[in-house]
C-alpha positions in Angstrom: 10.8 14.2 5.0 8.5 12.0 7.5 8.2 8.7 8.4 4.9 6.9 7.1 6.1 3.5 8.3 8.3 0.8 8.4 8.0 -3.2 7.0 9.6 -6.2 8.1 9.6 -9.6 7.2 11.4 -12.8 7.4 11.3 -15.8 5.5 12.5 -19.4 6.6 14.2 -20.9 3.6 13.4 -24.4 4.0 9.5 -24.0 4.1 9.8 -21.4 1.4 11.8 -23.8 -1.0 9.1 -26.3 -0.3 6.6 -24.4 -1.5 8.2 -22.6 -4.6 11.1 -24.7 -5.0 10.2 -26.7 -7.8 10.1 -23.2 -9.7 6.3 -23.9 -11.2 6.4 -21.0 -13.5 2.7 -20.6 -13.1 3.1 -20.4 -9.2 6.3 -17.9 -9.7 4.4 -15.5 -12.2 1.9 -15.0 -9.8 4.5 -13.4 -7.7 7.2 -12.2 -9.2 7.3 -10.3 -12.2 9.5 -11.4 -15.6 12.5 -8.9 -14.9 12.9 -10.0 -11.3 12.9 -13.5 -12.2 15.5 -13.1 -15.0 17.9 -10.8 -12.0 17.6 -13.5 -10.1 18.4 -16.3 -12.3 19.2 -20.1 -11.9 22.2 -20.1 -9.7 23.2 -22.0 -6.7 21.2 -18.9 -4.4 18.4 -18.4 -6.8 16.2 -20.0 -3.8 17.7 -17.6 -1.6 17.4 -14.6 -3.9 13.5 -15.6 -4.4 12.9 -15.1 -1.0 14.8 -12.2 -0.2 12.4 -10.6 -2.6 9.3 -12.1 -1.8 10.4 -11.3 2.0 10.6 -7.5 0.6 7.0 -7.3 -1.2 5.6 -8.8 2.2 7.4 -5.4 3.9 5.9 -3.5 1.3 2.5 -4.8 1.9 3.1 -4.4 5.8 3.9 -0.3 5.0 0.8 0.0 2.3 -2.1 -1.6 4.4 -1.8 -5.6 3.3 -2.7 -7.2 0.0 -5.9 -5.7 -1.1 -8.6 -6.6 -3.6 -7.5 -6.1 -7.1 -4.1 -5.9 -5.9 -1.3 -8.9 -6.9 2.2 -9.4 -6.1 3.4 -8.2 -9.5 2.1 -5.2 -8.7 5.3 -4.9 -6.7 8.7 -5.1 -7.9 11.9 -5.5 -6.5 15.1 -4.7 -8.5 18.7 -3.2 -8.1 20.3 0.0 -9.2 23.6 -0.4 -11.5 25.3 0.2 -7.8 23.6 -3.2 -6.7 20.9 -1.2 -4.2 18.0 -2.7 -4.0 15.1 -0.8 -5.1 11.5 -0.9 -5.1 9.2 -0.1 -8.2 5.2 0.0 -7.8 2.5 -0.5 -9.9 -1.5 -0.3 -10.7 -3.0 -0.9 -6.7 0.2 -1.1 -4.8 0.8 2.3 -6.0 -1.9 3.5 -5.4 -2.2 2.2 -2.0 0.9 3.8 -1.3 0.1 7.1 -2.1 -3.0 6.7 -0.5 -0.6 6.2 3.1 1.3 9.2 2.0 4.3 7.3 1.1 6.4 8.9 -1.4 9.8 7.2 -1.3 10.4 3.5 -0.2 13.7 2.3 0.9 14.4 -1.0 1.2 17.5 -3.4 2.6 17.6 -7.1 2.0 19.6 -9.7 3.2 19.8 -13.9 3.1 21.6 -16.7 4.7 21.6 -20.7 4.0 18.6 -20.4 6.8 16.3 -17.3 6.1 16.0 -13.9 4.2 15.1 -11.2 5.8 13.9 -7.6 4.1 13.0 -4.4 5.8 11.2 -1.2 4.1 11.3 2.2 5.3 8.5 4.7 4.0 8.7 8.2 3.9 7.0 11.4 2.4 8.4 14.4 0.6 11.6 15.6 1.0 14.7 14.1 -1.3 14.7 10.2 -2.3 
């Protein structure tokens, strides 16, 4: 197994609640797909949880060479394993871009307070998940 890169990104909660926080639907389809929006649900951190994930899709992006044409924000999702891991799942261009850097296996860590969210994504190649 080799590194192909690492992601990080942080996101300051008040400015992203001011631009998504009135939860347009249009606005969050663009970037989140159905089943993260239904994990993340309507509670009292669903602000928080919205951009933890939209923290870890800017990671992703930072390991696979940026947002590219043809490429959308769906085509990256983030989810959790039954053990509550978060995981991430790629599709159409970000997939492709991904393979395209050699990365085989992403692995991702997220984490959010009342001030920020934060994600980080490791990349590697070959070797066990």
């Amino acid at each position: 197994m080799s590194l192909v890169g690492i992601g990080l990104d942080l996101i300051d909660l008040e400015r992203f609640t001011s631009l998504y926080g009135a939860q347009d639907p249009d606005v969050l389809a663009r970037c989140f797909t159905p089943r993260e929006l239904a994990e993340v649900g309507n509670g009292a951190d669903t602000m928080e949880r919205l951009a933890a994930r939209f923290a870890a899709k800017e990671a992703v992006l930072k390991v696979i060479g940026g947002l590219q044409d043809g490429m959308s924000l769906t085509d990256i999702e983030i989810g959790r394993e039954p053990d509550g891991k978060p995981t991430v799942v790629l599709f159409g261009m970000a997939l492709s871009q991904a393979k395209a850097h050699g990365a085989t296996h992403l692995h991702l860590s997220l984490t959010h307070s009342a001030a920020s969210a934060a994600a980080v994504v490791v990349a590697v190649s070959g070797g066990p998940k």
